[in-house]
Biopython code that builds the backbone (N, CA, C, O; Angstrom):
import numpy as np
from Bio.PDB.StructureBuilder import StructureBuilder

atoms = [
    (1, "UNK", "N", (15.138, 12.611, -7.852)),
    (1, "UNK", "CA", (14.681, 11.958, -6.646)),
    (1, "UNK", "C", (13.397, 11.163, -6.885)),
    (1, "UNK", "O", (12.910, 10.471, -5.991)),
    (2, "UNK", "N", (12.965, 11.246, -7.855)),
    (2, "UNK", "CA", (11.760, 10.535, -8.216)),
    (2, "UNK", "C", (12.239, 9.296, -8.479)),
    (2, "UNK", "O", (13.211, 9.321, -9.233)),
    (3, "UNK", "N", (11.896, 8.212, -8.119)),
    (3, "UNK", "CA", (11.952, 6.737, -8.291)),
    (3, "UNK", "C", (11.109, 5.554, -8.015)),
    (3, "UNK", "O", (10.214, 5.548, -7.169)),
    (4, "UNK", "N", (11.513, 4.303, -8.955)),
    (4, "UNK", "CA", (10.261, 3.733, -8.601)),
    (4, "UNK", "C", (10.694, 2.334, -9.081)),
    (4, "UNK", "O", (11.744, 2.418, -9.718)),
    (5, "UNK", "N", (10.220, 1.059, -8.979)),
    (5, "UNK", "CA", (10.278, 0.233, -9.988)),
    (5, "UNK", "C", (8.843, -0.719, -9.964)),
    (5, "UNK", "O", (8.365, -1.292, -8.985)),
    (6, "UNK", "N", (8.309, -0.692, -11.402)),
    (6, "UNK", "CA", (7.059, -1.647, -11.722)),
    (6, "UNK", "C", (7.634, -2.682, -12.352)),
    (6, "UNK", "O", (8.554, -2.814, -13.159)),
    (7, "UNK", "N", (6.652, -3.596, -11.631)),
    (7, "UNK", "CA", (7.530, -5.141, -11.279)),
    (7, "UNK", "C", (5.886, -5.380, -12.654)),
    (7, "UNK", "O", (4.859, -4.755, -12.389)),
    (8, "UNK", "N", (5.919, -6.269, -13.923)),
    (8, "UNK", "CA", (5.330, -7.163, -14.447)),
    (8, "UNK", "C", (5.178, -8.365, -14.850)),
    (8, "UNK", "O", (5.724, -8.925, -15.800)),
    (9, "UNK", "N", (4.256, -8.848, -13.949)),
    (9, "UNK", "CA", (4.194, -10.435, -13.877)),
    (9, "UNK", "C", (3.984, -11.260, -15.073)),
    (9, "UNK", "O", (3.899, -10.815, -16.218)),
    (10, "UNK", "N", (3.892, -12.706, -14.668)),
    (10, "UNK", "CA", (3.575, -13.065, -16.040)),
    (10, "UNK", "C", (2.335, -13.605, -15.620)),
    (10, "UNK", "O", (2.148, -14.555, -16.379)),
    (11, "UNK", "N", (1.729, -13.554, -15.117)),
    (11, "UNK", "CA", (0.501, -13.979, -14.682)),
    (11, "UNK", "C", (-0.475, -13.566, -14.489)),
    (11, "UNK", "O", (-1.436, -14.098, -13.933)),
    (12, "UNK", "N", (-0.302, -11.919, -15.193)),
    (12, "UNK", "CA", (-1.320, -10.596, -15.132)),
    (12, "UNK", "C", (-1.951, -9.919, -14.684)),
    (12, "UNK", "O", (-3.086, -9.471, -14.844)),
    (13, "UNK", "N", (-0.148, -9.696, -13.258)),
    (13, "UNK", "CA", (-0.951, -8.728, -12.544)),
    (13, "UNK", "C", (0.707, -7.784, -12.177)),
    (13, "UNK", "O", (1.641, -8.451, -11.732)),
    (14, "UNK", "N", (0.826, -6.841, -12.325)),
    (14, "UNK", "CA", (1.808, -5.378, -11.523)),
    (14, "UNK", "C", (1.726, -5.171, -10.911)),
    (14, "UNK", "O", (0.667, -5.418, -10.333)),
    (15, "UNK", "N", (2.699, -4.494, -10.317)),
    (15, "UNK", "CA", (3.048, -3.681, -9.126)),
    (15, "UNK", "C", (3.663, -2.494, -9.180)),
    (15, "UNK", "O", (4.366, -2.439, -10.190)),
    (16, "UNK", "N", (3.724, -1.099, -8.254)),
    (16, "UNK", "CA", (4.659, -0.137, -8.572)),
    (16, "UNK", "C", (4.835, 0.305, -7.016)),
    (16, "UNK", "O", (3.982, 0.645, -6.197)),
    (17, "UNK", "N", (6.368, 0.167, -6.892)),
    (17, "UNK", "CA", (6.725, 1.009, -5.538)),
    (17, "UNK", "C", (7.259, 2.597, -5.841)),
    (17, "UNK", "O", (8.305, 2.766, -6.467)),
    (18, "UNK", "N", (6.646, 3.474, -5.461)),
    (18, "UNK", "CA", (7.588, 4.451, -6.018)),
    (18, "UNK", "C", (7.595, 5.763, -5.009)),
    (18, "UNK", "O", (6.597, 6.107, -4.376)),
    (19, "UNK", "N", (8.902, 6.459, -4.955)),
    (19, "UNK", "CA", (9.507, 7.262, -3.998)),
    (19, "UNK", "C", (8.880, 8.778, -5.205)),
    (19, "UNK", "O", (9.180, 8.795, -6.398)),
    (20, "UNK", "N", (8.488, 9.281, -4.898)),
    (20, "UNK", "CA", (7.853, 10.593, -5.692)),
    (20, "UNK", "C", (8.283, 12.017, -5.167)),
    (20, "UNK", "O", (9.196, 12.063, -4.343)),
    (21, "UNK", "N", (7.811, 12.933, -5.501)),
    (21, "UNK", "CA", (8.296, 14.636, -5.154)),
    (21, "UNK", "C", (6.859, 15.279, -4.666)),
    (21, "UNK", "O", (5.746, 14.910, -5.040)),
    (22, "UNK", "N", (7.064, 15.985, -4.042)),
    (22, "UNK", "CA", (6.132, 17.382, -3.276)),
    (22, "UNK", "C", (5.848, 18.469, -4.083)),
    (22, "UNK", "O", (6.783, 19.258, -4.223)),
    (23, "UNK", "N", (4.672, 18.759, -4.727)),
    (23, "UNK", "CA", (4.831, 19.779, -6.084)),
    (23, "UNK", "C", (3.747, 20.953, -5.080)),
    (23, "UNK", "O", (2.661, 20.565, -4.648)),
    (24, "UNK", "N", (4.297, 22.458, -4.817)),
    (24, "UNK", "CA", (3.496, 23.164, -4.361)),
    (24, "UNK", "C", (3.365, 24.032, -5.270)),
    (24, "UNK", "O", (4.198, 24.047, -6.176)),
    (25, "UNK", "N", (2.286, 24.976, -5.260)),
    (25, "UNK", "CA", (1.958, 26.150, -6.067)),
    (25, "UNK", "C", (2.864, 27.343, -5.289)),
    (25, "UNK", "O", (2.870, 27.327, -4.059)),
    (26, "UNK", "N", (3.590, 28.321, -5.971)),
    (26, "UNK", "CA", (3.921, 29.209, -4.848)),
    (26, "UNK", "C", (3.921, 30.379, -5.660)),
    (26, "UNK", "O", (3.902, 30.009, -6.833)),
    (27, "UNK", "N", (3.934, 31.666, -5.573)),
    (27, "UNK", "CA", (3.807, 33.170, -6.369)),
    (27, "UNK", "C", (3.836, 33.493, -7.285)),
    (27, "UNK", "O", (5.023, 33.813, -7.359)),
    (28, "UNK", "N", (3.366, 33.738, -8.333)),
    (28, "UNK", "CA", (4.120, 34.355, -9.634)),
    (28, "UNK", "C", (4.060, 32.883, -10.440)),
    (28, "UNK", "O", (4.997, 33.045, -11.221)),
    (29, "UNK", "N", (3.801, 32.231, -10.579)),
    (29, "UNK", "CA", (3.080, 30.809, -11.726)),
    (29, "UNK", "C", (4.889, 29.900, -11.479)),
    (29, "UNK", "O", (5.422, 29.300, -12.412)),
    (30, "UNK", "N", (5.359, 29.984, -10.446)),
    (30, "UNK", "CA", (6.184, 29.333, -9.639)),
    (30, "UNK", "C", (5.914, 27.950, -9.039)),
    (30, "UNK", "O", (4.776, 27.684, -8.651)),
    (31, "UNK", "N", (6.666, 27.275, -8.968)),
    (31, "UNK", "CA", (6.392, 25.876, -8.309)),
    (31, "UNK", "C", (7.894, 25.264, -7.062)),
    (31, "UNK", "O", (9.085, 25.283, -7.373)),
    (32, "UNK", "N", (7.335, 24.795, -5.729)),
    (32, "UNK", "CA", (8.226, 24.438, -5.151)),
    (32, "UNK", "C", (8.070, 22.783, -5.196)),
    (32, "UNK", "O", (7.245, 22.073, -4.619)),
    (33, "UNK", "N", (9.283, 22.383, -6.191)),
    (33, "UNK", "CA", (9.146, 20.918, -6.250)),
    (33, "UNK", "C", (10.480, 20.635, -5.337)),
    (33, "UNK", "O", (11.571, 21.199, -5.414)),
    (34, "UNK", "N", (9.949, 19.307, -4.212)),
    (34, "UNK", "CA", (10.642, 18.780, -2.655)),
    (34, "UNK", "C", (10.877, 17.449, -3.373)),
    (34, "UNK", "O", (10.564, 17.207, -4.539)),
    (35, "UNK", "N", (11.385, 16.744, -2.638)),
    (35, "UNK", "CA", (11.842, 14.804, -2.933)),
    (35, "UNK", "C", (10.737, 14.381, -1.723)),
    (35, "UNK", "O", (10.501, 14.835, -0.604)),
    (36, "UNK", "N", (10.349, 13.607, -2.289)),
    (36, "UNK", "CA", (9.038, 13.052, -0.910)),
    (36, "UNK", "C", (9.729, 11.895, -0.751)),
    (36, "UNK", "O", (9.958, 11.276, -1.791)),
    (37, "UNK", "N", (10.250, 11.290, 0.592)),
    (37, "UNK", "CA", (10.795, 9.714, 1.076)),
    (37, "UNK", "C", (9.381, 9.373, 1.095)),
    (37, "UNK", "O", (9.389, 8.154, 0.923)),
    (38, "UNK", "N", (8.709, 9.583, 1.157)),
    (38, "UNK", "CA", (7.108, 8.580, 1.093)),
    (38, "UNK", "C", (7.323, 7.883, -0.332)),
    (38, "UNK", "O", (7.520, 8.264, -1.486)),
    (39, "UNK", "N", (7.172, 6.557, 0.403)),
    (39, "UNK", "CA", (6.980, 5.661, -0.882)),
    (39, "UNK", "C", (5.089, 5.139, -0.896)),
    (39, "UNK", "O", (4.328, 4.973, 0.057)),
    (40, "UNK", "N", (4.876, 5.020, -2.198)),
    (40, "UNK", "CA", (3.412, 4.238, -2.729)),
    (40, "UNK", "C", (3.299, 3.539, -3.038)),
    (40, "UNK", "O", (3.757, 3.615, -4.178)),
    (41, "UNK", "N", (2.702, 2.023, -2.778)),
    (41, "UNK", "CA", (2.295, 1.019, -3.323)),
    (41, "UNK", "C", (1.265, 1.136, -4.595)),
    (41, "UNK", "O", (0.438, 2.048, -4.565)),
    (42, "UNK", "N", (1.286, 0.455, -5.439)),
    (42, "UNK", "CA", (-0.546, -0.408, -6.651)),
    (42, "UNK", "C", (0.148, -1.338, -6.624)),
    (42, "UNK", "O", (1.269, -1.735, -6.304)),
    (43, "UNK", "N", (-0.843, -1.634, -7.069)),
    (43, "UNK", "CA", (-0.996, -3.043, -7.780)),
    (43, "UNK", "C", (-2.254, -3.114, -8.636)),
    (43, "UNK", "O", (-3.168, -2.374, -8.274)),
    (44, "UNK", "N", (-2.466, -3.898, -9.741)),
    (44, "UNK", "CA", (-3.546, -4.772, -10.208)),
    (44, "UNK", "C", (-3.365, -5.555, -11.584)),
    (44, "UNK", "O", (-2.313, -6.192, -11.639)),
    (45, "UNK", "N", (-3.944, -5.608, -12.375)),
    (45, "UNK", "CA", (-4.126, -6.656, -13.152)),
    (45, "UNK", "C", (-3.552, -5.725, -14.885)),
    (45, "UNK", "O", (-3.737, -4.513, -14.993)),
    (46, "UNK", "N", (-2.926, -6.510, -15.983)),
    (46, "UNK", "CA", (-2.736, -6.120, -16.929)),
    (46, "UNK", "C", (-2.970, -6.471, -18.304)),
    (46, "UNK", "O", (-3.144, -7.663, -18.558)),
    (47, "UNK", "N", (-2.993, -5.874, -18.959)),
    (47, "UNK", "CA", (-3.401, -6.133, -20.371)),
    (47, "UNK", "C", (-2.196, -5.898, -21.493)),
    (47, "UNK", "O", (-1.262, -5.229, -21.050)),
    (48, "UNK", "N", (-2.075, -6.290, -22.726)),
    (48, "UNK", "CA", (-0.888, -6.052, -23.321)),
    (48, "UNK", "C", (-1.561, -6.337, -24.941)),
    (48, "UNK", "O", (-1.918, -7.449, -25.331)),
    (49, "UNK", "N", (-1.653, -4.787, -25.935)),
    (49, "UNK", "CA", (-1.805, -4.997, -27.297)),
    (49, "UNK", "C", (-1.364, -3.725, -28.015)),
    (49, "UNK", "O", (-1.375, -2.568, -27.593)),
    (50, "UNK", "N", (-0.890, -4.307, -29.456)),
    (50, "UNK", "CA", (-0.001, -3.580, -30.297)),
    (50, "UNK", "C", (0.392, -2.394, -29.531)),
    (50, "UNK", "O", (-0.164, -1.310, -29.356)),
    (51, "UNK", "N", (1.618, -2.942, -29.077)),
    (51, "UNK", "CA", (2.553, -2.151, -28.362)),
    (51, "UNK", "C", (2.216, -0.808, -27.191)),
    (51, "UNK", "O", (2.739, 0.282, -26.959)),
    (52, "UNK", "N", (0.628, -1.862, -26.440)),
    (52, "UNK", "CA", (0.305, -0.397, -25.496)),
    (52, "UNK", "C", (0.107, -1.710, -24.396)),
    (52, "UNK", "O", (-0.539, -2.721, -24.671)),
    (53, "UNK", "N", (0.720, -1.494, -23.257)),
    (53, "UNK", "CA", (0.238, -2.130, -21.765)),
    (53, "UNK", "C", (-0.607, -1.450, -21.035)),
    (53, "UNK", "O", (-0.076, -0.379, -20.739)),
    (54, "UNK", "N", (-1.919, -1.562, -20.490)),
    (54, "UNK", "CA", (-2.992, -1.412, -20.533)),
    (54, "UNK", "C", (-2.547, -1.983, -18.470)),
    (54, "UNK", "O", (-2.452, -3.135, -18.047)),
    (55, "UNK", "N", (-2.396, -0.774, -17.739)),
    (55, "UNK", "CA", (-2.619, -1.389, -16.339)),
    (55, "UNK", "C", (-3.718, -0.888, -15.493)),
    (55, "UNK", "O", (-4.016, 0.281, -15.251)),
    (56, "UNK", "N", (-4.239, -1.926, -15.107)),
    (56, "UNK", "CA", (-5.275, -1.423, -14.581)),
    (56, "UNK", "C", (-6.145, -1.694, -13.193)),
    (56, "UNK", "O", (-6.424, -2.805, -12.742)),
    (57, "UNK", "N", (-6.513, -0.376, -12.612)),
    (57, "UNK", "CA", (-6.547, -0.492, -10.617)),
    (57, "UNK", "C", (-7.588, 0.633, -10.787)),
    (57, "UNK", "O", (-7.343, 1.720, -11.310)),
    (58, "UNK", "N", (-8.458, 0.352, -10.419)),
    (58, "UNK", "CA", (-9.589, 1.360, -9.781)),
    (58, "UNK", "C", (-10.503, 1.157, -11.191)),
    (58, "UNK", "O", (-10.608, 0.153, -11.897)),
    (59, "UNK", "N", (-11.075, 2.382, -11.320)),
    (59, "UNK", "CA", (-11.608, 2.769, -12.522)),
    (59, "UNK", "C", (-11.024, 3.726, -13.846)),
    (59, "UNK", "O", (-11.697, 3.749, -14.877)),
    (60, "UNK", "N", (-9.793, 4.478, -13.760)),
    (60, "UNK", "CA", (-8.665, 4.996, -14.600)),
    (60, "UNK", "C", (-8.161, 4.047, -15.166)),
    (60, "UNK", "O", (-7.661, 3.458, -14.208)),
    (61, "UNK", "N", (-7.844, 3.260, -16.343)),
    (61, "UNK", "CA", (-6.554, 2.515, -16.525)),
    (61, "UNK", "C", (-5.596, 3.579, -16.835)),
    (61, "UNK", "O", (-5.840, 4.742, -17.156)),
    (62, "UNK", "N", (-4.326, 2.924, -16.668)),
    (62, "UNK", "CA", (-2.802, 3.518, -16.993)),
    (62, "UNK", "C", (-2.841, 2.854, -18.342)),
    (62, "UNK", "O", (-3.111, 1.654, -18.386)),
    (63, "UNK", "N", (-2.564, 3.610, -19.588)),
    (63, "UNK", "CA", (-1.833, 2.989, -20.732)),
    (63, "UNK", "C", (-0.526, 3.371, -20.971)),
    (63, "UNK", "O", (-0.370, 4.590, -21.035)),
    (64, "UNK", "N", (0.502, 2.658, -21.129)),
    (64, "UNK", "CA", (2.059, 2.963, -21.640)),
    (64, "UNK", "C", (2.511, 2.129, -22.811)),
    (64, "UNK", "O", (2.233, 0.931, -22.867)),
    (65, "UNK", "N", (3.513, 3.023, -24.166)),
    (65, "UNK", "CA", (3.432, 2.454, -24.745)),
    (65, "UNK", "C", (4.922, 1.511, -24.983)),
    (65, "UNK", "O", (5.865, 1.454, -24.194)),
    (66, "UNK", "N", (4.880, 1.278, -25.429)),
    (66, "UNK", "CA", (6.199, -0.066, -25.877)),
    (66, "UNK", "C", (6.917, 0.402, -26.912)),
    (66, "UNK", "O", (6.565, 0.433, -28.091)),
    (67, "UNK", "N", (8.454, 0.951, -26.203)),
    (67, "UNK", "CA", (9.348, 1.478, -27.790)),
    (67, "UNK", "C", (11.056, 1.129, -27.096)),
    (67, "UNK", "O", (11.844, 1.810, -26.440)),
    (68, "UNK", "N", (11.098, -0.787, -27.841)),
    (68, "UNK", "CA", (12.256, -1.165, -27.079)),
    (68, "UNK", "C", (11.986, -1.443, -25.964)),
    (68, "UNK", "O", (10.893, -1.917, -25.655)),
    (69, "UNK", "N", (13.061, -1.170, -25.018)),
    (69, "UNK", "CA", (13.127, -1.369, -23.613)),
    (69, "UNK", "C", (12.510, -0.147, -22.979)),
    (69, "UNK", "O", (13.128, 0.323, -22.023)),
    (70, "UNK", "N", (11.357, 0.464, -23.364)),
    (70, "UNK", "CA", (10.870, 1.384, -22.605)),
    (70, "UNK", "C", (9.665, 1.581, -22.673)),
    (70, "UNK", "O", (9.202, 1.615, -23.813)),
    (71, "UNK", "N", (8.848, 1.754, -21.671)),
    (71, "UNK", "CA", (7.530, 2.299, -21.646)),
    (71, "UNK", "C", (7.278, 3.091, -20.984)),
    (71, "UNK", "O", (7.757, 3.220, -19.857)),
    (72, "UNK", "N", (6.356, 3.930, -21.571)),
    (72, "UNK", "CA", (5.990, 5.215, -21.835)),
    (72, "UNK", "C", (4.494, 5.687, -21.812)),
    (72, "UNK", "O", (3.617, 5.455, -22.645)),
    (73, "UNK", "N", (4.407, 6.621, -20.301)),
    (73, "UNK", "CA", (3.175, 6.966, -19.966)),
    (73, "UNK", "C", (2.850, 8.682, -20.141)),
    (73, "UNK", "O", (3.182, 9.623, -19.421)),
    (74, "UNK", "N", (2.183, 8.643, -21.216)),
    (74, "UNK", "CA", (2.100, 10.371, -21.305)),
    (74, "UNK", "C", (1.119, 11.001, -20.840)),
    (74, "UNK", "O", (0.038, 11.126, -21.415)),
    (75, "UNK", "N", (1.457, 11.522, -19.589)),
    (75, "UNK", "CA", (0.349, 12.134, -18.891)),
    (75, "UNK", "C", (-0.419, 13.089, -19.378)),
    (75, "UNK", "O", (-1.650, 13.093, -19.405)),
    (76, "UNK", "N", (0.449, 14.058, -19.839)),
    (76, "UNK", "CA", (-0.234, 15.282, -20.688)),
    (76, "UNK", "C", (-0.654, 16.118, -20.206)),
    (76, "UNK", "O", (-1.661, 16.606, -20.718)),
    (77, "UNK", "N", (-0.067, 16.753, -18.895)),
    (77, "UNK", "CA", (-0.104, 17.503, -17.745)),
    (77, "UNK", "C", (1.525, 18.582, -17.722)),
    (77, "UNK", "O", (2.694, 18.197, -17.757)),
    (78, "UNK", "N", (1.055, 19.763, -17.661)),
    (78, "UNK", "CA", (2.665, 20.478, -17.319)),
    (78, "UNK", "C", (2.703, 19.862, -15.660)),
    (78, "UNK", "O", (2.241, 18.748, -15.410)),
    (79, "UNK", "N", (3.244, 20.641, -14.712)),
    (79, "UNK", "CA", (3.442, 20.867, -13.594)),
    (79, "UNK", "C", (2.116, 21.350, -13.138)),
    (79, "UNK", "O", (1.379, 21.880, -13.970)),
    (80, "UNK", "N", (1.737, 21.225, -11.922)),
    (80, "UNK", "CA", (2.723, 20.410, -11.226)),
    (80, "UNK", "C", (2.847, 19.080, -11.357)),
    (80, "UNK", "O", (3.835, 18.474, -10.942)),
    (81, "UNK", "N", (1.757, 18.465, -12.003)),
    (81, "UNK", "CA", (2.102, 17.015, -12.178)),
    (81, "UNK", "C", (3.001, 16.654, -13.410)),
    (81, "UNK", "O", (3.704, 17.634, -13.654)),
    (82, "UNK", "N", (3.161, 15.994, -13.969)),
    (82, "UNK", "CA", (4.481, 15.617, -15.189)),
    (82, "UNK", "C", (3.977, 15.366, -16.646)),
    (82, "UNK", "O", (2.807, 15.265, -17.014)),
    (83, "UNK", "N", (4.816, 15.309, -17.197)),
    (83, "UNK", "CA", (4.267, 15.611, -18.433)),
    (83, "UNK", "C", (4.519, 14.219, -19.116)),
    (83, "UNK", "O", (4.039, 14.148, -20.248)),
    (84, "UNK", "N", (5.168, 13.104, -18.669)),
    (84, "UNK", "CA", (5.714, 11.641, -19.261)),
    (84, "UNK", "C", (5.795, 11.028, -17.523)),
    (84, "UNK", "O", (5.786, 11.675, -16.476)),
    (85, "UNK", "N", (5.876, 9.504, -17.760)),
    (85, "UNK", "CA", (6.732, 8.880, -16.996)),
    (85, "UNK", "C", (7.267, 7.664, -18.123)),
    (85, "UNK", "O", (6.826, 7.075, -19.111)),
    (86, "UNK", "N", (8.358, 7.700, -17.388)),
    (86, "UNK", "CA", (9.182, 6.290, -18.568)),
    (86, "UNK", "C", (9.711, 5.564, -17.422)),
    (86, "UNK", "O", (10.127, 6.013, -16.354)),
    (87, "UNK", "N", (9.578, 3.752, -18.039)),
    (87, "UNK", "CA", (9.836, 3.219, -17.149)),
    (87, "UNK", "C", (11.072, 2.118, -17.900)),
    (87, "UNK", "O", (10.569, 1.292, -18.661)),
    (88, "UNK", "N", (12.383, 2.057, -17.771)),
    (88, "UNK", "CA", (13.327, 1.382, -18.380)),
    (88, "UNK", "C", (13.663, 0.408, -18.049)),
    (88, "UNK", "O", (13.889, 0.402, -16.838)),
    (89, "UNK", "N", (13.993, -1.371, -18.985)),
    (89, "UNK", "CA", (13.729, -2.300, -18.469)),
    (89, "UNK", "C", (14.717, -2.765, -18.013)),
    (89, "UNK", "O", (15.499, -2.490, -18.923)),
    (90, "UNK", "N", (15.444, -3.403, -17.093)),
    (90, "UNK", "CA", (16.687, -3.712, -16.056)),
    (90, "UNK", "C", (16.566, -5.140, -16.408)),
    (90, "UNK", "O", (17.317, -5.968, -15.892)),
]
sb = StructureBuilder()
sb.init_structure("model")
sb.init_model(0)
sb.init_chain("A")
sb.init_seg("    ")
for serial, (resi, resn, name, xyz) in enumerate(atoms, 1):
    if name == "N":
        sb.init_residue(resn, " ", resi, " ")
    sb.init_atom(name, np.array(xyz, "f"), 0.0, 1.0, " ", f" {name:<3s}", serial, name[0])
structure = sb.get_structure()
């Protein structure tokens, strides 16, 4: 139920709409993960070198890397937040 699509311009700037999940803590090192219909907007401006896209909104950048038609954001988080996001190119 997680979904999304990041739109990259050529004019150097993204976007991401994305439909996400409800991650609660619940008893015993348990997790109640829900489908959230709430969708999220970003946007901002991007960067692109040896095979890392560099997006960037606030003061965090997002880096993902480039392998083929896929990029690849490694969060480096178990649960409740995720441990990758991959984004495949259509």
């Amino acid at each position: 139920c997680v979904s999304g699509t990041l739109t990259i311009n050529d004019v150097g700037t993204w976007s991401l709409n994305l439909n996400g999940v409800t991650v609660t803590t619940i008893t015993g090192g348990l997790f109640d993960i829900r489908c959230n219909q709430q969708q999220s907007f970003n946007s901002g401006t991007w960067a692109f070198q040896n095979n890392q896209l560099t997006l960037f909104q606030g003061v965090d950048p997002i880096i993902l890397t480039l392998d083929g038609d896929q990029l690849t954001n490694l969060v480096g988080e178990t649960l409740p937040d995720f441990f990758s996001e991959v984004y495949q190119k259509r």
